[in-house]
Every structure is written in C-alpha cells, then in structure tokens.
Short mmCIF file of the C-alpha atoms (twelve columns), coordinates in Angstrom:
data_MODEL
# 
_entry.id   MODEL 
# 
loop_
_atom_site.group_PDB 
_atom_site.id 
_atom_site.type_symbol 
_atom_site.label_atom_id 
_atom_site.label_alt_id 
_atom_site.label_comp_id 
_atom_site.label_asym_id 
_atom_site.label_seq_id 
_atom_site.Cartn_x 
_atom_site.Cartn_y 
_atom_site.Cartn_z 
_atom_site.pdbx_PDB_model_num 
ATOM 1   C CA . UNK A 1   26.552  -26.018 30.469 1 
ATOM 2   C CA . UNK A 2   29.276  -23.554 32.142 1 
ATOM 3   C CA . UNK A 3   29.854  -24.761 35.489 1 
ATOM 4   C CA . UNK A 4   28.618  -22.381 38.493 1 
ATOM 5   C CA . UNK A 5   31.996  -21.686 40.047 1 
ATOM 6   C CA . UNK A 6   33.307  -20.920 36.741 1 
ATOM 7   C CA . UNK A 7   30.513  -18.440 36.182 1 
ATOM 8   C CA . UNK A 8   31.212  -14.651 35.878 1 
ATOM 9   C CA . UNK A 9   30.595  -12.760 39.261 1 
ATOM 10  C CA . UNK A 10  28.580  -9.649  40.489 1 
ATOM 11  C CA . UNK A 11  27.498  -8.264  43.548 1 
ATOM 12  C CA . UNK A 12  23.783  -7.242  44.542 1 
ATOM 13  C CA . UNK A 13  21.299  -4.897  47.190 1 
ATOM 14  C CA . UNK A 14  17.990  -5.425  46.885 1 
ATOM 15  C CA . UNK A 15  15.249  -3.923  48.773 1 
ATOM 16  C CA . UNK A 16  11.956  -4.889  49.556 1 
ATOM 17  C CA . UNK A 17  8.967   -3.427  50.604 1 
ATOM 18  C CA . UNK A 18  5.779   -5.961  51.168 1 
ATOM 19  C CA . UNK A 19  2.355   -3.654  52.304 1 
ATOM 20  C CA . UNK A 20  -1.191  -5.049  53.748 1 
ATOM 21  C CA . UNK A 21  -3.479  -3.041  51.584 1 
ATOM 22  C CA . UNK A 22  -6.909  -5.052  53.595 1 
ATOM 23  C CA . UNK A 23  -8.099  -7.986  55.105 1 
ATOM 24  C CA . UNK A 24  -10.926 -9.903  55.320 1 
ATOM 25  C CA . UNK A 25  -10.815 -13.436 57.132 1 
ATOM 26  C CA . UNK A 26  -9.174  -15.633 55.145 1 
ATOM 27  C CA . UNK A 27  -8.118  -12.435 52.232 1 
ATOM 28  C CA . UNK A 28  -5.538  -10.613 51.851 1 
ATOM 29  C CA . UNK A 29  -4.507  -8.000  49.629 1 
ATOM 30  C CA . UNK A 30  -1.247  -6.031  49.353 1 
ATOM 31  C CA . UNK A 31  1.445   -4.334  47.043 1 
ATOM 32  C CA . UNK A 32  4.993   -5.402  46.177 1 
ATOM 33  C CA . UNK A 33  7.824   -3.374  45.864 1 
ATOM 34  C CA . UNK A 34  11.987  -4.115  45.134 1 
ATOM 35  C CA . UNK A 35  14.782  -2.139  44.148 1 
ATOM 36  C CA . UNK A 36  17.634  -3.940  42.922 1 
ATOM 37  C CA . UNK A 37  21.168  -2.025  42.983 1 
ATOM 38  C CA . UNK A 38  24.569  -3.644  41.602 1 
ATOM 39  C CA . UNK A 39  27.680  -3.908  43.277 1 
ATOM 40  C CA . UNK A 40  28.351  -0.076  46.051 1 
ATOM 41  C CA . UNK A 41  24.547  0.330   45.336 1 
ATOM 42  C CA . UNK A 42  25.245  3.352   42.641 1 
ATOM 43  C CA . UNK A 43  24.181  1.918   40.190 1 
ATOM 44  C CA . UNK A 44  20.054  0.648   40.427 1 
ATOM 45  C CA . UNK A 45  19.311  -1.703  37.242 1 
ATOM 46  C CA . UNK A 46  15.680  -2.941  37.859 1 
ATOM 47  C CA . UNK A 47  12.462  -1.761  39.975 1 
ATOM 48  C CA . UNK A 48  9.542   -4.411  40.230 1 
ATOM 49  C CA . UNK A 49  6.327   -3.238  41.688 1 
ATOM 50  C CA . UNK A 50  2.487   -4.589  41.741 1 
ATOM 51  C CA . UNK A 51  -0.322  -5.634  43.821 1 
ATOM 52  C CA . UNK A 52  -0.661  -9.212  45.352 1 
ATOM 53  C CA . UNK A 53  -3.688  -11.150 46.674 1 
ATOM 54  C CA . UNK A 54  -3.345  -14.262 48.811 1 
ATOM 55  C CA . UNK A 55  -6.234  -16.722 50.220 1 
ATOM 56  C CA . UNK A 56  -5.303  -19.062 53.014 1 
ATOM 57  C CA . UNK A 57  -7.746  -21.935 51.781 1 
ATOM 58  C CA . UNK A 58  -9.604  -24.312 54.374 1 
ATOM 59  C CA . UNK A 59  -6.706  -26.651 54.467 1 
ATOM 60  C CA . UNK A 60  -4.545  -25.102 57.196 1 
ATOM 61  C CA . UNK A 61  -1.752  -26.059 54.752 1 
ATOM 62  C CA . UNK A 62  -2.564  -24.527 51.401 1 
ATOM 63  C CA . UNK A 63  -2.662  -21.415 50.748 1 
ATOM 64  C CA . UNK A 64  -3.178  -19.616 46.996 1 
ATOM 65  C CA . UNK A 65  -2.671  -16.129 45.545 1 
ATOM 66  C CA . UNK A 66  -1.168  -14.109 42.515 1 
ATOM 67  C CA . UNK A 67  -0.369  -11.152 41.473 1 
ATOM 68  C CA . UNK A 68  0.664   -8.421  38.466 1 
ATOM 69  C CA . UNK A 69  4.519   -7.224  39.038 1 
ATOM 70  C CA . UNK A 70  5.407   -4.296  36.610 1 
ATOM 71  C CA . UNK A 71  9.751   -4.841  35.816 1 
ATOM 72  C CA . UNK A 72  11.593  -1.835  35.054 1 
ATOM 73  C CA . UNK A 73  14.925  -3.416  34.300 1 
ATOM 74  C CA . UNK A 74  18.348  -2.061  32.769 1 
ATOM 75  C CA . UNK A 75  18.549  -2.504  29.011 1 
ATOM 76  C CA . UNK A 76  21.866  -1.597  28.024 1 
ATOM 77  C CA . UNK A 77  22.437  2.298   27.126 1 
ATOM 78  C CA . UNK A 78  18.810  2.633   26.301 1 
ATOM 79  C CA . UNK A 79  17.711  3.152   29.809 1 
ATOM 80  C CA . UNK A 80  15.216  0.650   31.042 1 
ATOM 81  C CA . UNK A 81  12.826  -1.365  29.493 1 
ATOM 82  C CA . UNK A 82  8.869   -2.540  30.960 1 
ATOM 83  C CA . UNK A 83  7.541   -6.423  31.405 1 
ATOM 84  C CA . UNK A 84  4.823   -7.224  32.553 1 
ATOM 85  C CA . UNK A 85  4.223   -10.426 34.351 1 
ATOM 86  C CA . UNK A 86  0.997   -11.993 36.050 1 
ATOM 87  C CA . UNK A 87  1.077   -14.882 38.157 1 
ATOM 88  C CA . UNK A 88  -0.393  -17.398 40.101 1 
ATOM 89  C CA . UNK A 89  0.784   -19.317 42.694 1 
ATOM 90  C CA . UNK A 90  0.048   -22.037 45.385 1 
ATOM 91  C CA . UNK A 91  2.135   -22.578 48.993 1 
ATOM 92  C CA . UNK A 92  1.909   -25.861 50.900 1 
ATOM 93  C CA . UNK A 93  3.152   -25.039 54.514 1 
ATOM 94  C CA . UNK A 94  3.495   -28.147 57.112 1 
ATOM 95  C CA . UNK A 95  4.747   -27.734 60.824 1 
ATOM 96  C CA . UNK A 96  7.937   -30.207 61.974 1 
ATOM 97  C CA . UNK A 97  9.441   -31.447 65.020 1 
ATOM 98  C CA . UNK A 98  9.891   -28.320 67.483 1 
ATOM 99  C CA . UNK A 99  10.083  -24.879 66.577 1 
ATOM 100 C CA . UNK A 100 10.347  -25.700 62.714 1 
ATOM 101 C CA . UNK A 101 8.156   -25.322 59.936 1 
ATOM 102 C CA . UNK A 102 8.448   -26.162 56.106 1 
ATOM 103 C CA . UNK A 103 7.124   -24.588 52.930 1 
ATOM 104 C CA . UNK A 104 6.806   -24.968 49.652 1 
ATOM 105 C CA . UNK A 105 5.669   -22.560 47.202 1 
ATOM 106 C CA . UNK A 106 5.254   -22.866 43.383 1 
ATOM 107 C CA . UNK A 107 4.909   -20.544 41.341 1 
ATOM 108 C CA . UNK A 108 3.351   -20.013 37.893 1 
ATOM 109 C CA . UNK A 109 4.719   -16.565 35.942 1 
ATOM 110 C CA . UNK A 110 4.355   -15.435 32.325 1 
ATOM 111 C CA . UNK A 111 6.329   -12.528 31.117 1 
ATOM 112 C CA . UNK A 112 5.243   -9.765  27.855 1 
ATOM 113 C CA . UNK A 113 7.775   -7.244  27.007 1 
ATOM 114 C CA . UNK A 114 7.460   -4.555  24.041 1 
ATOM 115 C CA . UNK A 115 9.552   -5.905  20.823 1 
ATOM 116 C CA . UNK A 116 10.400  -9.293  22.291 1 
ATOM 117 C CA . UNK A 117 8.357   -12.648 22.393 1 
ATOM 118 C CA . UNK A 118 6.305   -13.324 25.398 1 
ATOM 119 C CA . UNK A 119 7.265   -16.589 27.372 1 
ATOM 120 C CA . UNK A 120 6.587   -17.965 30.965 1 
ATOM 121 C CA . UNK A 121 8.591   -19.961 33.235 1 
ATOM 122 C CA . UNK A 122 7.786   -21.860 36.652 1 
ATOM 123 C CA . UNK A 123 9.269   -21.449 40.164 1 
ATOM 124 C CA . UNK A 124 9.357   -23.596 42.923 1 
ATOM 125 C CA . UNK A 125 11.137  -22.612 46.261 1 
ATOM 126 C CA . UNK A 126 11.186  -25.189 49.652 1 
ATOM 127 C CA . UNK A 127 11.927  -23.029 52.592 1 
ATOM 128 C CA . UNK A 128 12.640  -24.349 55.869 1 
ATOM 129 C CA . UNK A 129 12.040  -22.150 59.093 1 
ATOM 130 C CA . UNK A 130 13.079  -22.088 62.971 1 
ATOM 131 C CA . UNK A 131 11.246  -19.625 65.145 1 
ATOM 132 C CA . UNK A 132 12.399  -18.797 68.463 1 
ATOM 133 C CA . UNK A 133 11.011  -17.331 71.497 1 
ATOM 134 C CA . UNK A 134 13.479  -15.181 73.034 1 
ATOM 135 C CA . UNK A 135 16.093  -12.413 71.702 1 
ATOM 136 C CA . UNK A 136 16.378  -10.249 68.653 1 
ATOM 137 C CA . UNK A 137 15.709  -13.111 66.153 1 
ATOM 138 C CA . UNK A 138 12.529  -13.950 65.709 1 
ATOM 139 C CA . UNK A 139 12.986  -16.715 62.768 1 
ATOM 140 C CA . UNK A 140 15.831  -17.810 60.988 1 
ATOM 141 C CA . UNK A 141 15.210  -19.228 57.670 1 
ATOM 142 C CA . UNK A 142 16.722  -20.865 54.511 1 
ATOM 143 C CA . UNK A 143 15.677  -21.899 51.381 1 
ATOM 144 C CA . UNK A 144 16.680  -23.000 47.492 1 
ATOM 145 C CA . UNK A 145 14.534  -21.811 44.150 1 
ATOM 146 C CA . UNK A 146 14.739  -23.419 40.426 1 
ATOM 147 C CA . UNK A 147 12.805  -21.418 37.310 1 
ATOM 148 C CA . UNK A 148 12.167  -23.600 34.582 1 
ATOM 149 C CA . UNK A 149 11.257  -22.286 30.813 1 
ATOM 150 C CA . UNK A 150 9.315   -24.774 29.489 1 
ATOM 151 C CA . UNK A 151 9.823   -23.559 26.096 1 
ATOM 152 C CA . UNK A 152 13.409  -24.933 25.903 1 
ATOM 153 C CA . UNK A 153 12.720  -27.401 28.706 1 
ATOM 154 C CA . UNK A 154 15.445  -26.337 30.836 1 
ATOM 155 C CA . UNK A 155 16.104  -24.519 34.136 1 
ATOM 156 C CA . UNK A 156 17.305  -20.812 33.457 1 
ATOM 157 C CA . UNK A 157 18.895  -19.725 37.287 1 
ATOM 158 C CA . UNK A 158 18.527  -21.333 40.885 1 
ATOM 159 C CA . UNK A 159 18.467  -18.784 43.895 1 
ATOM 160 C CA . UNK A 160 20.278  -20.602 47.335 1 
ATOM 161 C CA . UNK A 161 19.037  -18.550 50.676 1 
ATOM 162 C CA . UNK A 162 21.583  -20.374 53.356 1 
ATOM 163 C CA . UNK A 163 21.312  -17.829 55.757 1 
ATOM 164 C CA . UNK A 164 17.863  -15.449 56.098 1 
ATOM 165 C CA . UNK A 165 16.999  -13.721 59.249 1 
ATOM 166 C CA . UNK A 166 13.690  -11.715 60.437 1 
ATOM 167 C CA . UNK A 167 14.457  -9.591  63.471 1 
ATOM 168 C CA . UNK A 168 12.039  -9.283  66.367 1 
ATOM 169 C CA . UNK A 169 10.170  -6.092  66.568 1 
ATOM 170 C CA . UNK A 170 6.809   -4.660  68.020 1 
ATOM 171 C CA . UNK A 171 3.785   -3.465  66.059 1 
ATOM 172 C CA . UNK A 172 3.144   -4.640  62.646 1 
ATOM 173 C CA . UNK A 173 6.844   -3.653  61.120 1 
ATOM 174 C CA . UNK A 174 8.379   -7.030  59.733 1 
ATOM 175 C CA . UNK A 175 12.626  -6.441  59.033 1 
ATOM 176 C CA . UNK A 176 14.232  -9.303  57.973 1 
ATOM 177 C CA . UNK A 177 17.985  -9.721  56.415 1 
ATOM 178 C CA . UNK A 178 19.508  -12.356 54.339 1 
ATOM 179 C CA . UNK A 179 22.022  -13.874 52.056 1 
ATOM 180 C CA . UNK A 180 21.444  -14.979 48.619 1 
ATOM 181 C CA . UNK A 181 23.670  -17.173 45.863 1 
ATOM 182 C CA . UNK A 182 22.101  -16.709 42.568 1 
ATOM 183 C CA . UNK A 183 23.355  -18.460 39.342 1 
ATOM 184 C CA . UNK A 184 21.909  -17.390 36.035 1 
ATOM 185 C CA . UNK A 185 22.352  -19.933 33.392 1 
ATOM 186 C CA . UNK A 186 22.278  -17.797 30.578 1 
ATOM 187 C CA . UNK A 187 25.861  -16.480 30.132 1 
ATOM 188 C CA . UNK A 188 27.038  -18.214 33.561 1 
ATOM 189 C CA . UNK A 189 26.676  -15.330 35.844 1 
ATOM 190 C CA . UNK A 190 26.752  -16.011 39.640 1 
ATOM 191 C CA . UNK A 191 24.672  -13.431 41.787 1 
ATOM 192 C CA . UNK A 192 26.151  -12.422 45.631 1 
ATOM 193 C CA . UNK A 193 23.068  -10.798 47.275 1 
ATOM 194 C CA . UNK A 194 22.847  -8.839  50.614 1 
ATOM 195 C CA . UNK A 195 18.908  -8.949  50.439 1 
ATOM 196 C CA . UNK A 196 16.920  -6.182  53.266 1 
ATOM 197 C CA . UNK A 197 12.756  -7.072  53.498 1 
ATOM 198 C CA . UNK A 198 10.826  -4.498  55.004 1 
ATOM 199 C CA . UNK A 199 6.522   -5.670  55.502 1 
ATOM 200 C CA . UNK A 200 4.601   -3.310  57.167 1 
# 
C-alpha cells in the first residue's frame, strides 16, 4: 500500500448545511446538505443532500438514526453522476473528567449507482469534545474516521479532524469551523480540507 505522505495532494471547501425539520421528545428529523469545491473553490465536484432521522434512546448514552443522502459527484468530462446511499447508524456518547465528553459513532452505509455494482462500506468515527463557558468558542473538538469495504476486507480512506471549532452564537444558528486530513487509499490521494458547518 502507497504510503500517506507519499500520496498525491489536493486541496478542499466543503460546506454544510444540517436543518431541524421537527421534533417530538426523544425524535428528530432533519435534512442534510454539503457542497464540496476543489482547490480556489471554482471548481464544485460533488453535492450530497437527504433527510436524516435520529432517536436519542432511553440510555442517556445511545442514540440511533439514519438517513437517505442523494451524491451528485464529478465523473470525469461527463458531468456528474447520482448514488444513492441509505444508512443506519448508532452513537455511544459518555461524559469525562471536566468539561469533556467522548463519542463514538458507527456507521452502516450502502451505496447503488447507475452502470456500476452496488457495494457498502462501514464507518466508525471517536470524537472527543471540550466545551467551555466563556468567549467565542463554544466547543472545540477533534476526531479520526476509518471506512471499511467489506467486500475486499480492507479500509478504503481515514478522515483525521485535529482541530474543529463551533463558535458561540445566540438563537438556534450552530457555525462551526474545522480542519480535516483525508487519505484515500485508492490511488494514494491525501485530502487538505477547510470544512464550514452551518445547523440551523
């Protein structure tokens, strides 16, 4: 396997949208949006859009959901091509020493595209966060991710978050900034990723 800092390099913006559609007690439903744009941000090579449902369970630590995400991504000259992909997905969230909290969430996907065979893959992502009380940060946060294909039993890209921050505002507007590393496997391509997530 091509070694990560040997990989091929590209620059990323993505932004995200996350919307509360309704909620009742423990329910929540909402809709996804992300626009990812390659190197000045001229050039956009994949939209991914769908609802999302999440249930916080009766173990304050487990909470479930899923979703359907629609993936308009780049396909060479021939503009951009659709997958589909449902998923499921369970989050285990514990509280630490202080002001910090951990997560885990793992994630089940399993992608269908026109003229190519469907396959799934699996995603699991510990995220460690600090809130604080005063100041224009509200939480700083970082986290790792590995997808796995278990068709060739192998993991495909990891995703490294060492820096994420969500800003303190008023009202129901969430902004939060961050830094991702992404290396793809497949053709050893490293990701750099100035990420913006707007939740409203």
């Amino acid at each position: 396997m091509p070694w990560p800092l040997w990989a091929t390099d590209d620059g990323h913006a993505w932004l995200i949208t996350t919307t509360k559609l309704y909620q009742k007690d423990r329910l929540k439903l909402g809709f996804y949006y992300d626009q990812r744009m390659r190197n000045d941000g001229s050039r956009v090579f994949g939209y991914f859009y769908g609802p999302t449902v999440s249930y916080q369970t009766n173990l304050s630590w487990l909470q479930v959901g899923g979703g359907l995400k629609f993936m308009q991504v780049k396909s060479g000259d021939s503009g951009f091509a659709l997958v589909r992909r449902p998923e499921v997905e369970f989050s285990l969230q514990f509280k630490m020493a202080g002001a910090w909290r951990y997560s885990h969430r793992n994630r089940y996907e399993y992608l269908s595209r026109k003229g190519r065979e469907d396959n799934d893959r699996f995603r699991s992502r510990p995220r460690f966060t600090r809130s604080f009380k005063r100041g224009p940060v509200a939480k700083f946060y970082a986290d790792t991710e590995w997808f796995y294909r278990p068709d060739d039993g192998r993991f495909e890209r990891n995703r490294l978050v060492p820096v994420g921050i969500t800003w303190r505002t008023k009202g129901r507007v969430g902004i939060s900034s961050f830094y991702m590393w992404e290396h793809i496997r497949g053709g050893s391509r490293n990701n750099h990723i100035l990420g913006t997530s707007l939740s409203f």
